[in-house]
C-alpha positions in Angstrom: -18.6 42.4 -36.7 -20.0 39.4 -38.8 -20.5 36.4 -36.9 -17.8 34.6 -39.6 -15.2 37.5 -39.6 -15.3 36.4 -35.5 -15.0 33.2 -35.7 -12.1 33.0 -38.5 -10.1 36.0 -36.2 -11.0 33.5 -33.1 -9.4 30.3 -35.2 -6.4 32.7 -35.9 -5.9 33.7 -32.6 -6.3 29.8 -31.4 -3.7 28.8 -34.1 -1.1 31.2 -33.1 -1.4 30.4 -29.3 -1.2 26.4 -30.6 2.0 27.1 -32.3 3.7 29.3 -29.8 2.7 26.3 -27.4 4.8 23.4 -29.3 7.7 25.6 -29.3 7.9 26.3 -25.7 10.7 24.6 -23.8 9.4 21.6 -21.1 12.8 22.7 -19.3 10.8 25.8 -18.1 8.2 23.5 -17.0 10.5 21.0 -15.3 8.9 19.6 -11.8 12.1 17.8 -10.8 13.7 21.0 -9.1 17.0 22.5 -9.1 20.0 20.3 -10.4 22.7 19.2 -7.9 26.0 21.2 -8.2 28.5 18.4 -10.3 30.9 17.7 -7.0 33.1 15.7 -9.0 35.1 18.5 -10.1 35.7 22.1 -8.5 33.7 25.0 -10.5 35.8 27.6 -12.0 38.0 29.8 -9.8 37.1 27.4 -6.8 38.9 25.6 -3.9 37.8 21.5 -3.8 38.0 20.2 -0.2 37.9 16.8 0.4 36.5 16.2 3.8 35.8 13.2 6.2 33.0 10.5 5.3 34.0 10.8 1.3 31.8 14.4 1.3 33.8 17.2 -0.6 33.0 20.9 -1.0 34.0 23.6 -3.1 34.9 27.4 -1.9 35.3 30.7 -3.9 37.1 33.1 -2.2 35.8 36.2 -3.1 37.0 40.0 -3.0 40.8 39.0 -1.8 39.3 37.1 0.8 36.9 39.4 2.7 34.1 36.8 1.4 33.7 32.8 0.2 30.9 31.3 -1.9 30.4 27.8 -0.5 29.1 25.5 -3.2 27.4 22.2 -2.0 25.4 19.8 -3.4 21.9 21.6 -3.9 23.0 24.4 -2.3 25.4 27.5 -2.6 25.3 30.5 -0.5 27.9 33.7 0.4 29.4 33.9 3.8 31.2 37.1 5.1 34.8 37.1 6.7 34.2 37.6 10.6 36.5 37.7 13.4 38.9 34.4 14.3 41.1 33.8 16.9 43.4 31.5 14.5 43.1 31.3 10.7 40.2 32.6 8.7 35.9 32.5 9.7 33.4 33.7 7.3 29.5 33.0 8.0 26.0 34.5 7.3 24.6 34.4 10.9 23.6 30.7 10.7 26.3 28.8 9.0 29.9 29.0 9.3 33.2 28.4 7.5 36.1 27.8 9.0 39.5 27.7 7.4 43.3 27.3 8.5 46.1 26.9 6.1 44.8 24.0 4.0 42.1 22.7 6.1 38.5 23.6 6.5 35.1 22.8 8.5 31.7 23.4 8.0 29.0 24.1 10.4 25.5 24.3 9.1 23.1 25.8 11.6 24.2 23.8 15.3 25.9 21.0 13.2 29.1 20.4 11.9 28.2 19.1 8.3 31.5 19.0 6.7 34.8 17.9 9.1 38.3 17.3 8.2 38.5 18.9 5.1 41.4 19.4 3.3 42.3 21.1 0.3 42.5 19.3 -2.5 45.9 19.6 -4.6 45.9 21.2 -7.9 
């Protein structure tokens, strides 16, 4: 190949790159990290708690009640219905949900992060 066929099919090959470059999205290249959940109002399908110290959470019951999504600031994560002496438990082997009639509490781990929670009407 001719020394000036190679460098116009390198100048090509440069240009396309270049213009595939200024159409790219700086989303995808975002260092800030995840976005915080919006806790001013419940996602869709959910159950907003109000709880002690102005924090408020948000549960999704899942599969008539045999699971619940627990949606947090920065965080969400599933949580299994286990066995409760009175009104409902789920948890995941570190943190635990739970739930009677229209109150709720939330241990994370060896702490109780969210206390006095009641559902919110509506």
């Amino acid at each position: 190949m001719k020394p000036s066929v190679r460098r116009t099919a390198a100048l090509a090959c440069a240009s396309l790159l270049l213009s595939a470059c200024s159409s790219a999205s700086l989303d995808v290249l975002s260092l800030s990290g995840p976005r915080e959940q919006d806790t001013t109002r419940p996602p869709p399908g959910a159950t907003a708690y109000q709880c002690e110290g102005g924090k408020r959470l948000f549960v999704r019951y899942l599969d008539q009640g045999a699971a619940a999504w627990v949606i947090l600031p920065g965080r969400e994560f599933r949580l299994n219905k286990t066995v409760s002496a009175s009104g409902s438990r789920y948890g995941n082997g570190n943190d635990t949900l739970d739930t009677s009639g229209a109150e709720a509490s939330l241990r994370e781990g060896d702490a109780v992060t969210y206390s006095g929670c009641k559902a919110a009407p509506g």
